[in-house]
C-alpha positions in Angstrom: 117.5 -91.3 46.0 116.8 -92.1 49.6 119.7 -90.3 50.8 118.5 -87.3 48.9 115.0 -87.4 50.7 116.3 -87.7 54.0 118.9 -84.9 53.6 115.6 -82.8 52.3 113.8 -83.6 54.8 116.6 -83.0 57.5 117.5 -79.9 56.0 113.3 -79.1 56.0 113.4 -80.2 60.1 116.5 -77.7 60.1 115.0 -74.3 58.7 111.3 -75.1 60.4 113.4 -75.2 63.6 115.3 -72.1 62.7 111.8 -70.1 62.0 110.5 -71.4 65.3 113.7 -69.9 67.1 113.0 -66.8 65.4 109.1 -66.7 67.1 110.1 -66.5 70.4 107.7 -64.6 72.8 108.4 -63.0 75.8 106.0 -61.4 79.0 108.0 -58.5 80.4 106.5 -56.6 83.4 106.9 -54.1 85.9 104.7 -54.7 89.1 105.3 -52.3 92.2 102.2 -54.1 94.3 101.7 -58.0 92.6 99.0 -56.9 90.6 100.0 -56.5 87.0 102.6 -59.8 87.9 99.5 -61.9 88.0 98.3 -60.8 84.9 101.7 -61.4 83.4 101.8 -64.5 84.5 98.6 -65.5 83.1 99.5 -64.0 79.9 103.0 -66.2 79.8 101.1 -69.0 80.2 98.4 -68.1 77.3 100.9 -67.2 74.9 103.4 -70.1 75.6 105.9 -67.2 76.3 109.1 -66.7 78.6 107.8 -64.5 81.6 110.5 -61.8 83.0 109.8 -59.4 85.7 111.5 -55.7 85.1 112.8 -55.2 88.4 113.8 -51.6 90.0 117.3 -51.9 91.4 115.9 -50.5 94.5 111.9 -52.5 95.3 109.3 -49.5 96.3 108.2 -49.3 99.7 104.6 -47.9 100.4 106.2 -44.7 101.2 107.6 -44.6 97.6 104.4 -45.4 95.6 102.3 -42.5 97.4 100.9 -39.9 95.2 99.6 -38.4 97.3 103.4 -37.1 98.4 104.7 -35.0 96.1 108.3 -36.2 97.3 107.4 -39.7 96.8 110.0 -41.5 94.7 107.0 -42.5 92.1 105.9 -38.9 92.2 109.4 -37.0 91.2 110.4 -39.9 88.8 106.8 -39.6 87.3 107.2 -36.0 86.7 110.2 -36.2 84.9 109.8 -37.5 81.3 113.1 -38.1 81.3 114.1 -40.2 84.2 115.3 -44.0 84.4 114.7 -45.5 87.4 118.2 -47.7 87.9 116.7 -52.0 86.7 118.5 -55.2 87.0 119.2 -55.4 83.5 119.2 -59.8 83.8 117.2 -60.6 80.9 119.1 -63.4 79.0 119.1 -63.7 74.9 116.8 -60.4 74.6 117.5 -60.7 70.9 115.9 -64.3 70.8 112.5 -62.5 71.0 110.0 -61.9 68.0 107.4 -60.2 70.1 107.7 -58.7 73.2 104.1 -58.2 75.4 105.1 -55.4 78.6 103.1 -54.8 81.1 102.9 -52.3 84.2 100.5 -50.4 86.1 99.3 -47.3 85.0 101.1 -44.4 86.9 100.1 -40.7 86.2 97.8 -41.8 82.4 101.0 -43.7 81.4 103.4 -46.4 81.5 106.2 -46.0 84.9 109.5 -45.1 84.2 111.1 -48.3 84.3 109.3 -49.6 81.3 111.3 -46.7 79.7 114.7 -47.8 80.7 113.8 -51.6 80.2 113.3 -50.8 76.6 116.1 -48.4 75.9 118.4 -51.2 77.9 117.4 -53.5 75.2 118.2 -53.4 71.5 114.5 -54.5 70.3 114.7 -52.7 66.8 112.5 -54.6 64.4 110.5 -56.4 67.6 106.6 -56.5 67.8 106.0 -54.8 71.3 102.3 -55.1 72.5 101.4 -52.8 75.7 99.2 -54.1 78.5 98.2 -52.7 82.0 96.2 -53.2 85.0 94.4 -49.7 86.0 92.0 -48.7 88.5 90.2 -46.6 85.8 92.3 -44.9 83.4 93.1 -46.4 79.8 96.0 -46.7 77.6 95.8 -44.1 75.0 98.9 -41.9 76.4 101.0 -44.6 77.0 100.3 -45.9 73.3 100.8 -42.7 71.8 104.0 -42.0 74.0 105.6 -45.6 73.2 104.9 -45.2 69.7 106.5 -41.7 69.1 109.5 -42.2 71.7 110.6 -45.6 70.1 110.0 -45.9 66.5 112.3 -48.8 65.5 109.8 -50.7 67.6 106.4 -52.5 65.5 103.6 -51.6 67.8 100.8 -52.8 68.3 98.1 -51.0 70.3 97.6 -52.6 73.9 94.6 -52.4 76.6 94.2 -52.5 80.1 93.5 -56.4 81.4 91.1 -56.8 84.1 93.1 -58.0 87.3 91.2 -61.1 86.9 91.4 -61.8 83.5 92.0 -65.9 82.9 94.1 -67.5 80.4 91.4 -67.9 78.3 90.1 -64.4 78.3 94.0 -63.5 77.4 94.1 -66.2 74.4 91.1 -64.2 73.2 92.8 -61.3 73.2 95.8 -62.4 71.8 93.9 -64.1 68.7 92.6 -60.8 68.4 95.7 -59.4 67.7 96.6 -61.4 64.8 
């Protein structure tokens, strides 16, 4: 009888690991200046989540992020719905992840390119994906809209713009918000 509980019990410790696997939680984000990265990181650390940082192959230069130029690499890429900025496509296990947070700062109302080809370089079919941003003004309602109708084998879940200072507290609010 004892060697029946214990192998009920081990085979209990087995599947709660298993589910646990299956929960894993990851932070990805795209940060041309430092700003959103700080968010992310805060957010890593109030969700308990593996932080990853979608990196252009090429890092912008201030030249590159001027809006003001219409020839600024931001600029064309920004105009063109359908361009993919080249990433380092390094993220390990991307199937590991249950829910998937991404942040960026908000180019032209919406989400920079690279957030595009970050997704589409990952199968996440099936995956809760929760937008966030830092923004000097402008809110996520495009980007939302656009994520949702471009990938729909993704759960979404509407995201907001984070305050560049927002602690991990104010995240774990948000978070429990969610649920």
């Amino acid at each position: 009888m004892k060697k029946i509980l214990l192998l009920t019990t081990l085979c209990a410790l087995a599947l709660t690991g298993c589910a646990q696997k299956q929960e894993k939680t990851l932070v990805a984000y795209f940060s041309a200046t430092g700003t959103t990265a700080k968010v992310a990181a805060n957010l890593a650390e109030a969700t308990g989540a593996t932080l990853y940082e979608i990196k252009p192959e090429t890092r912008y230069t201030a030249a590159d992020l001027d809006w003001n130029d219409q020839q600024s690499r931001s600029t064309i890429a920004m105009k063109d719905p359908a361009a993919r900025p080249a990433i380092v496509k390094d993220l390990q296990d991307a199937a590991s992840y249950s829910t998937i947070y991404v942040g960026f700062p908000v180019w032209w109302g919406t989400a920079p390119r690279e957030v595009n080809t970050f997704l589409e370089a990952y199968d996440f079919s099936g995956k809760t994906v929760i937008l966030f941003a830092t923004s000097g003004g402008s809110d996520l309602s495009q980007a939302n809209a656009e994520f949702k109708a471009g990938y729909p084998a993704l759960i979404w879940k509407d995201g907001k713009v984070l305050a560049n200072e927002s602690s991990v507290e104010d995240l774990q609010a948000w978070v429990a918000s969610l649920q």
